[in-house]
N, CA, C and O atoms as a GROMACS GRO file, in nm:
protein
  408
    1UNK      N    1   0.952   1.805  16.217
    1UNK     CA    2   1.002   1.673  16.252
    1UNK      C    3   1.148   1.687  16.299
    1UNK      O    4   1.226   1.747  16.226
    2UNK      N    5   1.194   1.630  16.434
    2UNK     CA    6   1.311   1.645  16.437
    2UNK      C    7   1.388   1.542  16.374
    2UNK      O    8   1.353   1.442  16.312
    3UNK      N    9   1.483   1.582  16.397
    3UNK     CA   10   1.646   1.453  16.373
    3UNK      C   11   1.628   1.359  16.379
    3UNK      O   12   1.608   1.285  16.283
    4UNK      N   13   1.627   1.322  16.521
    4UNK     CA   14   1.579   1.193  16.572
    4UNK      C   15   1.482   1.115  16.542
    4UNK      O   16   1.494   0.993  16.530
    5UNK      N   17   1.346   1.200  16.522
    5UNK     CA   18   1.218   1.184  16.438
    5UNK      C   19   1.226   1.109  16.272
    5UNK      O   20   1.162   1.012  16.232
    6UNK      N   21   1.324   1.191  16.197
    6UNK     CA   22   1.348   1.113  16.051
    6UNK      C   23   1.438   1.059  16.028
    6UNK      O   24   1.466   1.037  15.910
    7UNK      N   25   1.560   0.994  16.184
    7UNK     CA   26   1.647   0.884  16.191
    7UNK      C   27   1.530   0.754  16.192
    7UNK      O   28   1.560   0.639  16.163
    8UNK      N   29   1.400   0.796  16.229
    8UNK     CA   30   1.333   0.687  16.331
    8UNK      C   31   1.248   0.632  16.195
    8UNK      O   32   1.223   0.515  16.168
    9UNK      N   33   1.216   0.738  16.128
    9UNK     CA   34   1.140   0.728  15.992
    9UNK      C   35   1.230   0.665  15.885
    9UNK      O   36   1.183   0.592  15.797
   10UNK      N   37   1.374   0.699  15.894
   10UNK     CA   38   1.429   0.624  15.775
   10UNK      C   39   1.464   0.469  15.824
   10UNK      O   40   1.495   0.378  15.747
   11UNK      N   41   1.456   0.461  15.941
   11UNK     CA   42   1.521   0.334  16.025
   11UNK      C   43   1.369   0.231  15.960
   11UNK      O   44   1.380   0.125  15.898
   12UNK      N   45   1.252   0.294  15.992
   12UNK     CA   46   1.100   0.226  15.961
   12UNK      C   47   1.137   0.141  15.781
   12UNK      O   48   1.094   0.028  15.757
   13UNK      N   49   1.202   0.205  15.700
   13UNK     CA   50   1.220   0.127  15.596
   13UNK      C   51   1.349   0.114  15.581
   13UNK      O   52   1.385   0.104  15.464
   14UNK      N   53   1.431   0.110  15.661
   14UNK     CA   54   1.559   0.021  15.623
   14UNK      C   55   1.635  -0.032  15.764
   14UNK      O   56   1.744   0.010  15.802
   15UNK      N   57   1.546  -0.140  15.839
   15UNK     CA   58   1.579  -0.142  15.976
   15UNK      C   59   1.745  -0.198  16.022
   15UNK      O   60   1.806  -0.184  16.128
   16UNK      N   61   1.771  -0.241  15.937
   16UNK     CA   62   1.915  -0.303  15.935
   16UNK      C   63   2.039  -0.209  15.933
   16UNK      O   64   2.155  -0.230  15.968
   17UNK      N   65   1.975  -0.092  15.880
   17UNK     CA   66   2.105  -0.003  15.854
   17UNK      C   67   2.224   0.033  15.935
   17UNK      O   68   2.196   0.128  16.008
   18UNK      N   69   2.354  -0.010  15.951
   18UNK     CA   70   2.409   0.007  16.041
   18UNK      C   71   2.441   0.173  16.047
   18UNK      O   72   2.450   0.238  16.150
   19UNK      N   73   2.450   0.205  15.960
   19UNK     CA   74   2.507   0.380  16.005
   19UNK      C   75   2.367   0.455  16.051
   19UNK      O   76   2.363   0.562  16.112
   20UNK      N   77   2.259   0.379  16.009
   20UNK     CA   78   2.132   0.478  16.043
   20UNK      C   79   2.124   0.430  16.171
   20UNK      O   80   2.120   0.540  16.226
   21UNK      N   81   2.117   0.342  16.272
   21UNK     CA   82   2.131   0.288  16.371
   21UNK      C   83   2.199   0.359  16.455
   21UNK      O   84   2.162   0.416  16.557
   22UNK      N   85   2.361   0.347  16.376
   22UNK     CA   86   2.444   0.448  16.489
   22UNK      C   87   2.373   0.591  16.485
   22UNK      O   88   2.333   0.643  16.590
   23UNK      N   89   2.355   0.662  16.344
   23UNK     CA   90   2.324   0.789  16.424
   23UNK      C   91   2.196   0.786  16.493
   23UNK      O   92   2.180   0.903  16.526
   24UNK      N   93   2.124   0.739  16.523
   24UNK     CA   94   2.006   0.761  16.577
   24UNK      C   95   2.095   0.707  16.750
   24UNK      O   96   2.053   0.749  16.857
   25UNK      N   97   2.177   0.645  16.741
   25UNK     CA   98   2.205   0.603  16.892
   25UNK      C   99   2.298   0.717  16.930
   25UNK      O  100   2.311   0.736  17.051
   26UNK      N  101   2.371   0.804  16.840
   26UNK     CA  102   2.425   0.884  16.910
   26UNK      C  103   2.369   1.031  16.886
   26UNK      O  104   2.426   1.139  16.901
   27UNK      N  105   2.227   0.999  16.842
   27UNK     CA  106   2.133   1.140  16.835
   27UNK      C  107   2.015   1.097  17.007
   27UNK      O  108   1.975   1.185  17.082
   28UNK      N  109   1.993   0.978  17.021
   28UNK     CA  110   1.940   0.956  17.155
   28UNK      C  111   2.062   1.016  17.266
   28UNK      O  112   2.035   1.102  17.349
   29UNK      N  113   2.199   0.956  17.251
   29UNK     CA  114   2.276   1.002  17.350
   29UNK      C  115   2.305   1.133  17.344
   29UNK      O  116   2.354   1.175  17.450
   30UNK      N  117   2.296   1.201  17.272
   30UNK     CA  118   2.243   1.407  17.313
   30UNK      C  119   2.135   1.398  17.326
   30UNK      O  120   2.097   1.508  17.364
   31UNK      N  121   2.064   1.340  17.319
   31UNK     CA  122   1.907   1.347  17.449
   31UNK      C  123   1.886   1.329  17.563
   31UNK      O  124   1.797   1.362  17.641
   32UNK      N  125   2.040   1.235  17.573
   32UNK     CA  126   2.008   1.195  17.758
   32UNK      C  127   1.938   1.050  17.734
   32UNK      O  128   1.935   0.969  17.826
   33UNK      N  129   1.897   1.029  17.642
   33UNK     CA  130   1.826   0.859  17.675
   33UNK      C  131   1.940   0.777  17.634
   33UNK      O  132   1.979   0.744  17.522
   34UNK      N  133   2.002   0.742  17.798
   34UNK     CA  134   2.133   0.679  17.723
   34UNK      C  135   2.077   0.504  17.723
   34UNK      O  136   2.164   0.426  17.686
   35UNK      N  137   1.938   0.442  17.761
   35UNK     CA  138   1.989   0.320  17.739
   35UNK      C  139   1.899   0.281  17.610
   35UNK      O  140   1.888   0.171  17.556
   36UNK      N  141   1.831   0.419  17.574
   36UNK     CA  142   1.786   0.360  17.423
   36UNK      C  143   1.894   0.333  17.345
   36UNK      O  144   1.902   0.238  17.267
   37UNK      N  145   2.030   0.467  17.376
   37UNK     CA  146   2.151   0.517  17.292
   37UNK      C  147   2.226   0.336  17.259
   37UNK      O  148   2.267   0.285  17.156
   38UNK      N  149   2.214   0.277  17.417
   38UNK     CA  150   2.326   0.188  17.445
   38UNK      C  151   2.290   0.072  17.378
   38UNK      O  152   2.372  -0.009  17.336
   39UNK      N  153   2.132   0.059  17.363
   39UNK     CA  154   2.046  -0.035  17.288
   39UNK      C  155   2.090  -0.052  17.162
   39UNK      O  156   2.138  -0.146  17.099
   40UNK      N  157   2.061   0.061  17.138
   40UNK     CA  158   2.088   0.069  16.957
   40UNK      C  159   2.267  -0.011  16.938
   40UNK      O  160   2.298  -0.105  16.864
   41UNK      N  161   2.337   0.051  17.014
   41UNK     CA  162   2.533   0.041  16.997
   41UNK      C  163   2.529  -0.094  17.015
   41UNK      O  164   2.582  -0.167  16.931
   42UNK      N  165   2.452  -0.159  17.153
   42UNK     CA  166   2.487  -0.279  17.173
   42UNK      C  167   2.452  -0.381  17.049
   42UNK      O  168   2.526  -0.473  17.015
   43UNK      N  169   2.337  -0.350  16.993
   43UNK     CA  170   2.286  -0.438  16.880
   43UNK      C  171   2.393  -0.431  16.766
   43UNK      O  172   2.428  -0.530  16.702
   44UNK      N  173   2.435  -0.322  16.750
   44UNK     CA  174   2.546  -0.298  16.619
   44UNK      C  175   2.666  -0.350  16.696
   44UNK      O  176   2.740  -0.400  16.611
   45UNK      N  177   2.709  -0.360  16.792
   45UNK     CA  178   2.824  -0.473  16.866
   45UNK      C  179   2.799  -0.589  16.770
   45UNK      O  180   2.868  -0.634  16.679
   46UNK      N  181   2.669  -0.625  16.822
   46UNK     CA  182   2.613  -0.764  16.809
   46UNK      C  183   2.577  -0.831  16.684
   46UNK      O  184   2.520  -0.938  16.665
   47UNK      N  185   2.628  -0.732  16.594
   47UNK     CA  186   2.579  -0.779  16.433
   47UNK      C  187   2.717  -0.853  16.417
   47UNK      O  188   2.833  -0.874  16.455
   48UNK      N  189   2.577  -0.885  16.301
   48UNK     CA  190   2.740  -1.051  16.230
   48UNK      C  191   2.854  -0.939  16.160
   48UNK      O  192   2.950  -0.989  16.102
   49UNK      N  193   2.848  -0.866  16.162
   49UNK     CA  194   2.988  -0.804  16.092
   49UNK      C  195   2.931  -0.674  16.181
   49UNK      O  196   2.833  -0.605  16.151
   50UNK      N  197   3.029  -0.657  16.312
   50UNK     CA  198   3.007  -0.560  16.417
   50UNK      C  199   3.046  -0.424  16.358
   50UNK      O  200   3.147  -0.413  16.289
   51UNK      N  201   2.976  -0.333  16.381
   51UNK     CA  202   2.998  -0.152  16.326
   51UNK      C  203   3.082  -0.114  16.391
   51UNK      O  204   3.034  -0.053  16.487
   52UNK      N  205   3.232  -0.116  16.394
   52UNK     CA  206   3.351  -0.105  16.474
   52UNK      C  207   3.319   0.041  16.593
   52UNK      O  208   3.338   0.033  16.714
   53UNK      N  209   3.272   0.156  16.527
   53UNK     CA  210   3.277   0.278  16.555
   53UNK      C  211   3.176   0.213  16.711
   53UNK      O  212   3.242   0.200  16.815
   54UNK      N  213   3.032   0.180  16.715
   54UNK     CA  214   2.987   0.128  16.789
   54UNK      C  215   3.079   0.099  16.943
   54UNK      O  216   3.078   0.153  17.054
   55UNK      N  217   3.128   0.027  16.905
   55UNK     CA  218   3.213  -0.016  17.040
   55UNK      C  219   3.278   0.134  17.086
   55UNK      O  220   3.224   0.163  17.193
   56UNK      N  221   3.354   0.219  17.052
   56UNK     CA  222   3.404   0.337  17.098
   56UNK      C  223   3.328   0.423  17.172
   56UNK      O  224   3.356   0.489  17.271
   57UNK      N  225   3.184   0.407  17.082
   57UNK     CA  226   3.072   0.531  17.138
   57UNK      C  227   2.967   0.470  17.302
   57UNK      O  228   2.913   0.515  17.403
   58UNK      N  229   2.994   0.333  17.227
   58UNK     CA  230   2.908   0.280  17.368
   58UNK      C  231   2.976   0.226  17.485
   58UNK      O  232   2.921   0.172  17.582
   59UNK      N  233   3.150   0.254  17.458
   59UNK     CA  234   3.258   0.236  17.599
   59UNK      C  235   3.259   0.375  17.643
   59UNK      O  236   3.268   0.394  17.764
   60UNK      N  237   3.251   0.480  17.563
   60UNK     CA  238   3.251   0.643  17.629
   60UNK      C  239   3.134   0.681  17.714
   60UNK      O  240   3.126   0.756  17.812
   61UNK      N  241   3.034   0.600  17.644
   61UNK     CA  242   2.879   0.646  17.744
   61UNK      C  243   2.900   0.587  17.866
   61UNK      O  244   2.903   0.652  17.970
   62UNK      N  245   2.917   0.448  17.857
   62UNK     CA  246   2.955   0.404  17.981
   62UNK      C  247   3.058   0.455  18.076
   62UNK      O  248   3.049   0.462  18.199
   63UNK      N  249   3.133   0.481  18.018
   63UNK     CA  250   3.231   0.580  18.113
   63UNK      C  251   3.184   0.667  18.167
   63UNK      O  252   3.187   0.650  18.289
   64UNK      N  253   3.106   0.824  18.114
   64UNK     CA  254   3.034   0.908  18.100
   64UNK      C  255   2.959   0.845  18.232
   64UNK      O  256   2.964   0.925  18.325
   65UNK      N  257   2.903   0.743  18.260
   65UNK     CA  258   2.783   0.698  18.331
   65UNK      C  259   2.840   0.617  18.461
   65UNK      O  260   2.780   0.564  18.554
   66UNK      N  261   2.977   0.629  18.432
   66UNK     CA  262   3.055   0.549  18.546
   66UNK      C  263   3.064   0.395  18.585
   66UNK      O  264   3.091   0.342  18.693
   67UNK      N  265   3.030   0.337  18.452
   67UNK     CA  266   2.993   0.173  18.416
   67UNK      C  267   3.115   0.120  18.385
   67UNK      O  268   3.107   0.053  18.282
   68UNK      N  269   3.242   0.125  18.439
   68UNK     CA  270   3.356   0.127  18.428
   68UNK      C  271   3.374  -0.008  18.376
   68UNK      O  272   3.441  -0.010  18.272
   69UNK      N  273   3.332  -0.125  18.420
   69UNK     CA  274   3.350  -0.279  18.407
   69UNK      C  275   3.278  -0.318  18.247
   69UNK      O  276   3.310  -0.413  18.176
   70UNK      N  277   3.164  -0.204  18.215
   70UNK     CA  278   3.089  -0.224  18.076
   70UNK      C  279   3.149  -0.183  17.952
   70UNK      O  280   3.154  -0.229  17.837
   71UNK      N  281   3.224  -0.018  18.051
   71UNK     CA  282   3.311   0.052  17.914
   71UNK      C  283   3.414  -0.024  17.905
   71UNK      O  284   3.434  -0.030  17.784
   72UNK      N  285   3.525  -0.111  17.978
   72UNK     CA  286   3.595  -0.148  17.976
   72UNK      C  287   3.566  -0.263  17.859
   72UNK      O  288   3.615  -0.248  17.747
   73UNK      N  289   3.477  -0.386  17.892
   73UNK     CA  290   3.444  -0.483  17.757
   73UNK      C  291   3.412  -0.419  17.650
   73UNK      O  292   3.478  -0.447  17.550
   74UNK      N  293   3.324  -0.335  17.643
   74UNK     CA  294   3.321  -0.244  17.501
   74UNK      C  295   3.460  -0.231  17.456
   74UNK      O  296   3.496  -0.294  17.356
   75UNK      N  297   3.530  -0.166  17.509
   75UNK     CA  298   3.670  -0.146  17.438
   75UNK      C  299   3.747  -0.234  17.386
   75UNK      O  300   3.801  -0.216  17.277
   76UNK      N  301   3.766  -0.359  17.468
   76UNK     CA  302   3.810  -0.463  17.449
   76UNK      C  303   3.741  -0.557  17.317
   76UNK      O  304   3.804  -0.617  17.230
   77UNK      N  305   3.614  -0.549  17.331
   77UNK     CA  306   3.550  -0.627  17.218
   77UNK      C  307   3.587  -0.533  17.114
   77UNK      O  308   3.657  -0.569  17.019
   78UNK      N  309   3.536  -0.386  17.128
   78UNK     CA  310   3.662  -0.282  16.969
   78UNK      C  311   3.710  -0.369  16.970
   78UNK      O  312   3.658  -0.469  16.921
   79UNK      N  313   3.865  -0.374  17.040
   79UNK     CA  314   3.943  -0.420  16.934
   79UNK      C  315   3.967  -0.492  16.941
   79UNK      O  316   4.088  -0.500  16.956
   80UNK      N  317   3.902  -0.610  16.939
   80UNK     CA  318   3.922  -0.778  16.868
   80UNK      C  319   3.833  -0.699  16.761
   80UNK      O  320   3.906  -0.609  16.721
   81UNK      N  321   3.740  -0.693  16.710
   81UNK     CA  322   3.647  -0.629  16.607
   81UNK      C  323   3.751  -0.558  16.516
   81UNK      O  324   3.775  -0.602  16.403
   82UNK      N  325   3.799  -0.473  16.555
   82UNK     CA  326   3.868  -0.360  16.479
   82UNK      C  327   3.996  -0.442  16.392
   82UNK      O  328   4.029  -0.417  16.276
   83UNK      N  329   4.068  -0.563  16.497
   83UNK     CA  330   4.163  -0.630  16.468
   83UNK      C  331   4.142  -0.707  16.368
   83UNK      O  332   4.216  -0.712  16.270
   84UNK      N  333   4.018  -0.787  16.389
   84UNK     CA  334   3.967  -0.907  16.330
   84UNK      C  335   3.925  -0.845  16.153
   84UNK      O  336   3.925  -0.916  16.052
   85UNK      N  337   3.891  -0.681  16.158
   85UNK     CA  338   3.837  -0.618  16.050
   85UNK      C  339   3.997  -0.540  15.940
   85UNK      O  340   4.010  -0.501  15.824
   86UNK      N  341   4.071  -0.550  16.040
   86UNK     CA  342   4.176  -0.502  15.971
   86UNK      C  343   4.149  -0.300  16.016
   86UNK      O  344   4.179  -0.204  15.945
   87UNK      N  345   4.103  -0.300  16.119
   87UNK     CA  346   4.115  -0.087  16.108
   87UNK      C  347   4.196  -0.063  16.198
   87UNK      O  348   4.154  -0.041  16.312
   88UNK      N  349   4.333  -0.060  16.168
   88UNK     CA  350   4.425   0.005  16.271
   88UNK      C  351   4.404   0.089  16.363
   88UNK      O  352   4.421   0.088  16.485
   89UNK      N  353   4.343   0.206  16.244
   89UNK     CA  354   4.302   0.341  16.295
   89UNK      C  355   4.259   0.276  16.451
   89UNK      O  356   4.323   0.255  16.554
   90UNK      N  357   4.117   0.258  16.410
   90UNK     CA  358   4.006   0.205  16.551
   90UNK      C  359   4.071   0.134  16.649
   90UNK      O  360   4.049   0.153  16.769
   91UNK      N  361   4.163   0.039  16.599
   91UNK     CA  362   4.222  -0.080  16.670
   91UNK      C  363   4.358   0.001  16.794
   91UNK      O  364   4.397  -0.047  16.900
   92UNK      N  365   4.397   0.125  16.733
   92UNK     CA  366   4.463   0.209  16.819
   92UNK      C  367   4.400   0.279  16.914
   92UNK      O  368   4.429   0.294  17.032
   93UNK      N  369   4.297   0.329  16.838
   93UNK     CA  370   4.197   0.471  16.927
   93UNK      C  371   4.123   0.378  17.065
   93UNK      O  372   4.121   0.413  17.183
   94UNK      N  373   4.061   0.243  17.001
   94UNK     CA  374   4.063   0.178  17.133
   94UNK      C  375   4.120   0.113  17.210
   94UNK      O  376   4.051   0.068  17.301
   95UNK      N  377   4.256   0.081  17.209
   95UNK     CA  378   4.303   0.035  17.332
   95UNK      C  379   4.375   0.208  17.390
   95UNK      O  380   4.392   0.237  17.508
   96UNK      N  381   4.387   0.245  17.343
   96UNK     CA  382   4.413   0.439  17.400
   96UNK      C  383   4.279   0.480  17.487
   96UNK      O  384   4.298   0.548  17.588
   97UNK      N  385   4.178   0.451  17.460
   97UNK     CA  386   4.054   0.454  17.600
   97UNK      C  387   4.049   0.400  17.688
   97UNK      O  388   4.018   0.433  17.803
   98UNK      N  389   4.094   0.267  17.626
   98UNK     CA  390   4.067   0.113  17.745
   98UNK      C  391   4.206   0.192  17.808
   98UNK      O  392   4.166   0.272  17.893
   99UNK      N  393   4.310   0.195  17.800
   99UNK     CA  394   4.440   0.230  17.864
   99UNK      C  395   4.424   0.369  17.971
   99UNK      O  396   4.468   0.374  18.086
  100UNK      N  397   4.362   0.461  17.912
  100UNK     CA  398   4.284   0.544  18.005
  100UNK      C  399   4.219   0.494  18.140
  100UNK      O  400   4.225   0.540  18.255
  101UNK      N  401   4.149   0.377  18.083
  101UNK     CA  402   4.033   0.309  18.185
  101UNK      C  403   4.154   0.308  18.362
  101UNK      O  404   4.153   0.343  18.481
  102UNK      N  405   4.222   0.255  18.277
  102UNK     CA  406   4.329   0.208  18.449
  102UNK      C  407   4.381   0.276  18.492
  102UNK      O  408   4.445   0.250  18.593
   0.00000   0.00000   0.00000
């Protein structure tokens, strides 16, 4: 069974999990299936209490993919997220990408 295989199996009984989510989205994005990858990130954007890390990984793919206008809101939504959560850390590391962006 691979990785991905018993991300998919532990995801089957605990579908909510936000960290099992992310890794399975950034075990699809070393596969190359980036819009399962982006699926998974976008949904953890989209949770009522957003998985901060999410926004970083799914503004880099887009970059990576040359979606410049997508990675750019990813970053931006970081960090209102990151801000709104109190993670400096994150709340730095992403506007340092988005600032890249230009």
């Amino acid at each position: 069974m691979t990785r991905r295989e018993k991300l998919e199996a532990m995801l089957d009984c605990e579908p909510l999990d936000q960290m099992l989510r992310y890794m399975l989205a950034m075990e699809l994005d070393k596969e190359g299936e980036n819009d399962r990858s982006l699926t998974y990130l976008t949904g953890l954007m989209d949770d009522e209490s957003p998985y901060v890390p999410a926004f970083l990984m799914a503004g880099q793919q887009f970059t990576r993919l040359n979606r410049t206008d997508e990675a750019r809101s990813a970053f931006q939504r970081g960090i209102d997220a990151a801000h709104a959560q109190g993670d400096s850390h994150a709340f730095e590391e992403l506007k340092r990408f988005l600032s890249e962006l230009d």
